[in-house]
C-alpha positions in Angstrom: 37.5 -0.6 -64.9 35.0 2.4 -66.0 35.0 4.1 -69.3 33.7 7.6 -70.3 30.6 6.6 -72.6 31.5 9.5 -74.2 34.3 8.4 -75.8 34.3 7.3 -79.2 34.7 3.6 -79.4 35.5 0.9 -82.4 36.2 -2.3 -82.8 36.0 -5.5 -85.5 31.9 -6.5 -85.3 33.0 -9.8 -87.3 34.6 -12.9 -86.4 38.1 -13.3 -86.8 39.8 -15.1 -89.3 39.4 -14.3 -93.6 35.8 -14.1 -95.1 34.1 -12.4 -97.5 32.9 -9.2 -95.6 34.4 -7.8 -92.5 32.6 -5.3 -90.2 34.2 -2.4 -88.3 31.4 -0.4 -85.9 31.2 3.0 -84.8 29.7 4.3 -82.0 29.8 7.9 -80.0 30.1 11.2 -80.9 32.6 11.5 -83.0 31.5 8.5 -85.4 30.0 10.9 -88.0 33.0 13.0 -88.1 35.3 10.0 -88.6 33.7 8.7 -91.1 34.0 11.7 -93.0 37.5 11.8 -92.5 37.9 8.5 -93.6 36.2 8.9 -97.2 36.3 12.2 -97.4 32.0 12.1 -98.5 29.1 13.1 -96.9 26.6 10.0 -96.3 22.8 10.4 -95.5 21.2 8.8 -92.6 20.4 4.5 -93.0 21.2 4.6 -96.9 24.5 2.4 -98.1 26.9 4.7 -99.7 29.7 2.3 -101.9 32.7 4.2 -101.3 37.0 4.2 -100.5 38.4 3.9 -97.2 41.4 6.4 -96.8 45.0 5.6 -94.9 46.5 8.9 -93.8 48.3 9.5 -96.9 45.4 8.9 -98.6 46.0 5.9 -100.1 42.9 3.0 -100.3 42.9 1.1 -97.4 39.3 -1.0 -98.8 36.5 0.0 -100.5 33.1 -1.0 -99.5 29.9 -0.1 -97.9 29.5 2.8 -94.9 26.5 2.8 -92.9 25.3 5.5 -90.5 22.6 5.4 -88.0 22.5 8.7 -86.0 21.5 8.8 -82.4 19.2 7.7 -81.1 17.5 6.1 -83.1 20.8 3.0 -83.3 22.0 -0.1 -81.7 23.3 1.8 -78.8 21.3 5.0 -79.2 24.0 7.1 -80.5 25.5 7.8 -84.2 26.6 4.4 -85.2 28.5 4.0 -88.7 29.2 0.6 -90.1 32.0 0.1 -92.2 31.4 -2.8 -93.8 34.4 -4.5 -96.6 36.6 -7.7 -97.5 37.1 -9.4 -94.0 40.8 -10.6 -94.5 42.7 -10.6 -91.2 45.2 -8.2 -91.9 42.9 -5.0 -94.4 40.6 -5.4 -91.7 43.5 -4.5 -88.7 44.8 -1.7 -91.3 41.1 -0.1 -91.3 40.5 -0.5 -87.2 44.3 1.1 -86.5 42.8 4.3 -89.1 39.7 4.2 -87.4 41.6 4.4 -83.5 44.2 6.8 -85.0 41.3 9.8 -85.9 39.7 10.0 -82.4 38.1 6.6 -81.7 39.1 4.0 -78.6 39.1 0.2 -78.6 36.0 -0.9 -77.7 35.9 -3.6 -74.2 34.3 -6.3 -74.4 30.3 -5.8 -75.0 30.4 -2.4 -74.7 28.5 -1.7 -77.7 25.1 -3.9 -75.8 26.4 -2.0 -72.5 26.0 1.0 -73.9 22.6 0.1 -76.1 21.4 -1.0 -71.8 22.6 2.5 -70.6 21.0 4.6 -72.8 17.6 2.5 -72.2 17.5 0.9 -75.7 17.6 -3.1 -74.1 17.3 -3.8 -70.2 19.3 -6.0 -68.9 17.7 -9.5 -69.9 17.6 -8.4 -73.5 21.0 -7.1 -73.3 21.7 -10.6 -72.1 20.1 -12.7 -74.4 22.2 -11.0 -76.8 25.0 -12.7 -76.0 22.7 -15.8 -75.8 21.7 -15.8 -78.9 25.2 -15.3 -80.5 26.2 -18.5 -78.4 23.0 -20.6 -79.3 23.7 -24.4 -80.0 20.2 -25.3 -80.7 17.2 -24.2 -82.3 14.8 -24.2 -79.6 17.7 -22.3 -77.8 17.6 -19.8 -80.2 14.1 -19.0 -80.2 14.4 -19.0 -76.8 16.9 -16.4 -76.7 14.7 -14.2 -79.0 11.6 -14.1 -76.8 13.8 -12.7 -74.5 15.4 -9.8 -76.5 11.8 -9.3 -77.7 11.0 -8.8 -73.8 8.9 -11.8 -73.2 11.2 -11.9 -69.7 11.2 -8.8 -69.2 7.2 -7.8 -69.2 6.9 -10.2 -66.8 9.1 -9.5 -64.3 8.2 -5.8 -64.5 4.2 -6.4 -64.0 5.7 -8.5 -61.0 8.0 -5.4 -59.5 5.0 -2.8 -60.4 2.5 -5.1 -58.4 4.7 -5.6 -55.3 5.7 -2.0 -55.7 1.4 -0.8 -55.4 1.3 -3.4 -52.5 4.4 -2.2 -50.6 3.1 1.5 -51.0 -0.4 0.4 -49.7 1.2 -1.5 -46.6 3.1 1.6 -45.7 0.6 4.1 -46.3 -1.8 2.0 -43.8 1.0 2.0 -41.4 1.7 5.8 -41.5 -1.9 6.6 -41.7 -3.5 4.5 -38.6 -6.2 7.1 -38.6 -7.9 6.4 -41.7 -8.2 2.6 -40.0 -7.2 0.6 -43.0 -6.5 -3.0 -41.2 -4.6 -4.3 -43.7 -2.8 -7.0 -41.4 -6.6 -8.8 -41.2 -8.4 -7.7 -44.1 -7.0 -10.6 -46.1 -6.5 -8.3 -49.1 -3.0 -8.2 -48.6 -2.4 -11.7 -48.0 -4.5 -12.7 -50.9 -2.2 -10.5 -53.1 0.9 -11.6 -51.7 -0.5 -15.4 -52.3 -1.0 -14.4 -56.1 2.5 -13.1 -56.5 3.7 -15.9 -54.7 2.3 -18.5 -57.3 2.9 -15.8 -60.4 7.0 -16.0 -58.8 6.6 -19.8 -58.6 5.6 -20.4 -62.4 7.8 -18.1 -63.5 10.6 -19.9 -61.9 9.5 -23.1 -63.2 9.6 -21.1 -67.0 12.9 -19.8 -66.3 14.6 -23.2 -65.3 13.4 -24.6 -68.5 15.5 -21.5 -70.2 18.5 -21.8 -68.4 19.2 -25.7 -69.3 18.7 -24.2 -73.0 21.4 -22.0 -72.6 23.9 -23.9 -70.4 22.6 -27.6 -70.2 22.9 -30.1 -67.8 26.3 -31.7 -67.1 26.0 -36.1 -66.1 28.5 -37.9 -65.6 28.6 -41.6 -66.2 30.4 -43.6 -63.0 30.9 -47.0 -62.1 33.1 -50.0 -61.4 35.1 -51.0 -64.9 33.3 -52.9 -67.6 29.7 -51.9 -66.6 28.7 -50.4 -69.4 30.2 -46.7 -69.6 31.7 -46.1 -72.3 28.9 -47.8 -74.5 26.4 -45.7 -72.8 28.2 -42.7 -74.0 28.7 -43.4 -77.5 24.9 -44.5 -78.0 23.8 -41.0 -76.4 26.6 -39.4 -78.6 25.4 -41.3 -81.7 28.9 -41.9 -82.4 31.9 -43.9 -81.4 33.6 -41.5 -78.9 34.6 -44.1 -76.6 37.2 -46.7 -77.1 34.6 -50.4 -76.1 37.0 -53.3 -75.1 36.2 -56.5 -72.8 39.4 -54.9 -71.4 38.8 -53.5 -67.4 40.0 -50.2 -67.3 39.8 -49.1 -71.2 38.8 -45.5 -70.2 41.7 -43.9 -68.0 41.1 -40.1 -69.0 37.9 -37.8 -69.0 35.7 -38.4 -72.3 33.0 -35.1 -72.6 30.8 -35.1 -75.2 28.0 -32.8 -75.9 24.4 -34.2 -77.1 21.1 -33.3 -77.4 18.1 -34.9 -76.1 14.6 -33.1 -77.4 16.2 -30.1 -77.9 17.9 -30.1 -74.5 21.5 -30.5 -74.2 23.5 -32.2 -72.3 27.4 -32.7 -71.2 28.1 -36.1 -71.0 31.2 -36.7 -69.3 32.4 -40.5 -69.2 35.0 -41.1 -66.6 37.6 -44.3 -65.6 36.4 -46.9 -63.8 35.9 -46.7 -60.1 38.4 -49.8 -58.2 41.3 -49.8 -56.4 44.6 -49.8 -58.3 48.0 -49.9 -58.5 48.2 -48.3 -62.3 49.6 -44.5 -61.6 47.9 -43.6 -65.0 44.9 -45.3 -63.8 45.0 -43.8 -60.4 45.0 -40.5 -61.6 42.2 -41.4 -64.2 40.4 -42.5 -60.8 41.0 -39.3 -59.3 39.8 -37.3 -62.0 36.7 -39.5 -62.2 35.8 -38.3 -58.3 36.8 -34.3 -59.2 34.0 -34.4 -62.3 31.7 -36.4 -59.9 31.5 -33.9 -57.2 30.6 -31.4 -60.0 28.0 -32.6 -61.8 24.5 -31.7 -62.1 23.7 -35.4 -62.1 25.7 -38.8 -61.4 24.1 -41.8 -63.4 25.9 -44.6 -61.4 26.3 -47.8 -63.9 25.9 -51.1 -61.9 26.4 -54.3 -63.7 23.3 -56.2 -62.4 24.8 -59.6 -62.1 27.7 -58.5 -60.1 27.5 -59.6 -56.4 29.6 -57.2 -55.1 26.8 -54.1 -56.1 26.9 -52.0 -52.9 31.0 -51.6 -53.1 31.2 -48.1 -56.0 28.2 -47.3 -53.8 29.0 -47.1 -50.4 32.4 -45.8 -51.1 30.6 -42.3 -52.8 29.8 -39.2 -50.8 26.3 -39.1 -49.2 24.8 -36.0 -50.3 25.3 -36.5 -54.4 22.7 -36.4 -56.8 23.0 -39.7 -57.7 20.7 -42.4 -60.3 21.6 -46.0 -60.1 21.6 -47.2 -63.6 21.3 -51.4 -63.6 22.5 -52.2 -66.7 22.9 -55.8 -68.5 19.3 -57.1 -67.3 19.2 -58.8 -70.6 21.6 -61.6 -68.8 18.8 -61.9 -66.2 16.2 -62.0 -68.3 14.6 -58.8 -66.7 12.2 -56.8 -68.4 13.3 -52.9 -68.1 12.0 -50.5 -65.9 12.0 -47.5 -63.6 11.7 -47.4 -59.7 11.1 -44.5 -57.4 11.8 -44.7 -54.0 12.9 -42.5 -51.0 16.5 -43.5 -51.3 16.3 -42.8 -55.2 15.9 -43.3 -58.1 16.9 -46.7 -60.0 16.4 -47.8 -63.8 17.0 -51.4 -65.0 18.0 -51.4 -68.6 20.3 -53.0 -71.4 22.9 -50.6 -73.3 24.2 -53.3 -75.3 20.7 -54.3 -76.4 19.6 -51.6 -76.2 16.2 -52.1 -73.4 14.9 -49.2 -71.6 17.0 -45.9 -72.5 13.7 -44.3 -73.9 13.0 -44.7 -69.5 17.1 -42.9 -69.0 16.4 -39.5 -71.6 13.0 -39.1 -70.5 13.9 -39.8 -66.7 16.4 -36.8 -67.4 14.2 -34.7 -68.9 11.9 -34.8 -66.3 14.0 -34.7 -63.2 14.6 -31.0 -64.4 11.5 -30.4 -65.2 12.1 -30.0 -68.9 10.1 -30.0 -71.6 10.1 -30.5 -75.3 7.6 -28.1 -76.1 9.4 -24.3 -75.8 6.8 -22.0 -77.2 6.8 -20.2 -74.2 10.0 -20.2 -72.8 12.4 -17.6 -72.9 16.4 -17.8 -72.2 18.0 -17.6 -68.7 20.6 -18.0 -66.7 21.6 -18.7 -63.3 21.5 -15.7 -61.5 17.9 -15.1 -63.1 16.7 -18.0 -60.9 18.4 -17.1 -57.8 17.2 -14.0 -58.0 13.6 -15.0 -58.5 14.3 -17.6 -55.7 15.5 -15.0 -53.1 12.3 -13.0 -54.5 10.5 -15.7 -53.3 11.4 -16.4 -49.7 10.9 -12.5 -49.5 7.3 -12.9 -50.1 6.8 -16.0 -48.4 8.5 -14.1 -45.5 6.1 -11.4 -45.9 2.9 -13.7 -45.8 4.4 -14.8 -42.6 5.0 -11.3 -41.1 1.3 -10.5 -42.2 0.4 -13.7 -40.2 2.2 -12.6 -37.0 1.1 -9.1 -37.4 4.1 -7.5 -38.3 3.0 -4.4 -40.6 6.6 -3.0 -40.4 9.0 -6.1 -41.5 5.9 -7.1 -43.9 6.9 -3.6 -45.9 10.8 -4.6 -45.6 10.1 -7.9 -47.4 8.4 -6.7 -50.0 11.0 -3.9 -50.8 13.7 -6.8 -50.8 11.5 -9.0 -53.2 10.9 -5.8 -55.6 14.8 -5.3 -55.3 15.5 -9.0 -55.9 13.2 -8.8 -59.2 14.3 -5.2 -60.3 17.8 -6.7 -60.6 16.6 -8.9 -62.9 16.0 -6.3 -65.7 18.8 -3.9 -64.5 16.4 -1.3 -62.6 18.2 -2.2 -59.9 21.9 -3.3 -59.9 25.1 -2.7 -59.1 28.4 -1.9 -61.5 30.2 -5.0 -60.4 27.1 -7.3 -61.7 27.3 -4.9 -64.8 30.9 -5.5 -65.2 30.5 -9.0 -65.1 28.2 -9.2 -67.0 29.6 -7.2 -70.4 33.0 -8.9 -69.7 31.7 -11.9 -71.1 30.5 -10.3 -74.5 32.3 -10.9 -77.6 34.6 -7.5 -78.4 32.3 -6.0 -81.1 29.1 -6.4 -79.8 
């Protein structure tokens, strides 16, 4: 649903529950004039003005500090007044109702940073990382997010967009103008630039993927027959005891999600019942959830007790096309030393959880099979539709290499328009309301 942005809006800028200070913002063009009405001063611009906030009858709602920051120089890039007092639950839903009931409306959900994108004060990855930062759960995260509202992201996508934007308007100026005989489908000039945004796509890609686990992390999820090892697994990544440990088969009936960190990157550990046959309705149903969260995951670490003899049966009875690590676990009852094996069928890691052999091979194994790394000095936030949109960028260009190859001048044009459009809607130069929409929905009201 679509607003008029130039309605007045409101809404609580803190979070809810009591506190010490509670924040109502202001934004549009009656701000000013509300404000007035509400303490019956004049204020300045960007100096705090101690002062009472008025009910209708002129009674003190809360007294406390106003703010104004007139357009455009604000947050959204129009007059902005802050209205900042005590932050209990119910003074602070006394002063909003005041505020609603002299002009302004509700604000939706991120309509402030909508607004702050629409009046070209963020584009769209800053607007983003907003949010991103407000949901940080580590500090590398966190930085992360701020090289992106600084426009780390952002300059490089545009230098991107602005060089595949000079290349397409060379391409079609040689193919209106066959007269001035530029043969750009030989030359190699064009191909050679093509090549460099290729690679410049490529490492960007490889940047951004690094971002994205920041912000959302990777979700594994431990699987296996009973009593290989699970559960233990779980708790020592956890650091704590969040899995009930028996000799028991069958202990763990429900899902057990935890959320670590490993270097900075974090991770959704989801433990999950033993995989057997059963006659247990509780366990069944534990069994069924466990193959729901498996088909999900980003990763399946698939706990084998080394010395059983029946290893192949979990195995052959999963889905083929699962992203699957066989974990070997109790090699310390063999006498094996750990390590790591790559081969084309997979990967597989011989270690002991209860003595503890060989994890230092699991957390760097899954750091590495998605391509992260510790170091995030140059990493900025992303999310998923950044990389797909960087991806489709991608086969655009390659496309157009190809084209160029089979001296298509025309359709090597069209792919490069689609790659700039890909990379535009990146940054918001080009999008549509529905991404928009879906985008602000997800805001905190507020901000």
């Amino acid at each position: 649903m679509k607003y008029k942005t130039q309605d007045t809006i409101a809404a609580i800028a803190t979070p809810p529950g009591n506190g010490g200070v509670g924040i109502i913002r202001i934004s549009g063009l009656s701000a000013s004039e509300i404000a007035k009405q509400l303490t019956n001063k004049s204020f300045l611009p960007r100096q705090a003005l101690f002062t009472s906030f008025k009910d209708k009858d002129q009674t003190t709602i809360d007294s406390g500090i106003l703010l104004y920051f007139p357009n455009p120089s604000s947050y959204t890039g129009e007059d902005i007044i802050e209205l900042q007092g005590h932050g209990g639950t119910i003074v602070l839903g006394m002063l909003l109702k005041r505020v609603l009931s002299l002009g302004a409306r509700l604000a939706n959900p991120g309509e402030f940073t909508e607004r702050a994108f629409l009046n070209n004060k963020l584009d769209l990855t800053q607007a983003e990382a907003v949010a991103d930062l407000i949901e940080s759960s580590t500090e590398q995260s966190v930085r992360s997010a701020q090289k992106s509202m600084q426009g780390v992201f952002s300059e490089q996508i545009n230098e991107l967009v602005d060089e595949l934007t000079e290349l397409r308007v060379y391409v079609e100026a040689a193919i209106d103008f066959v007269d001035e005989e530029i043969d750009f489908l030989s030359d190699g000039v064009v191909e050679k630039k093509i090549k460099k945004i290729a690679k410049e796509i490529k490492k960007i890609q490889k940047t951004a993927t690094q971002g994205r686990l920041l912000r959302d992390g990777m979700t594994v999820v431990l699987a296996g027959k009973p009593n290989v090892g699970k559960s233990s697994l779980l708790n020592i990544l956890a650091g704590h005891e969040a899995a009930i440990v028996t000799e028991i088969a069958g202990t763990t009936r429900d899902i057990l999600k935890e959320q670590i960190q490993i270097d900075g990157m974090p991770l959704h550990i989801i433990d999950t019942a033993g995989l057997r046959e059963s006659d247990n309705e509780v366990e069944k149903e534990g069994i069924r959830r466990a193959h729901e969260q498996i088909k999900q995951a980003d990763k399946i670490l698939l706990l084998i007790d080394s010395t059983d003899p029946e290893i192949d049966t979990v195995i052959n009875s999963l889905p083929n096309n699962l992203n699957i690590t066989k974990i070997y676990n109790k090699i310390d009852l063999l006498g094996k030393l750990p390590e790591i094996i790559e081969s084309p069928n997979g990967t597989q890691i011989y270690l002991s959880v209860k003595k503890q052999l060989g994890l230092d091979l699991l957390t760097n194994y899954l750091k590495q099979s998605v391509g992260f790394k510790g170091e995030t000095d140059n990493v900025f936030i992303a999310r998923q539709r950044h990389i797909d949109a960087l991806r489709q960028g991608q086969e655009f260009v390659e496309s157009a290499i190809l084209q160029l190859q089979n001296q298509a001048g025309e359709l090597v044009a069209e792919d490069l328009r689609q790659a700039q459009n890909n990379l535009a809607e990146i940054t918001g130069q080009f999008s549509s309301d529905d991404l928009l929409g879906k985008i602000f929905s997800s805001f905190c009201i507020g901000k």
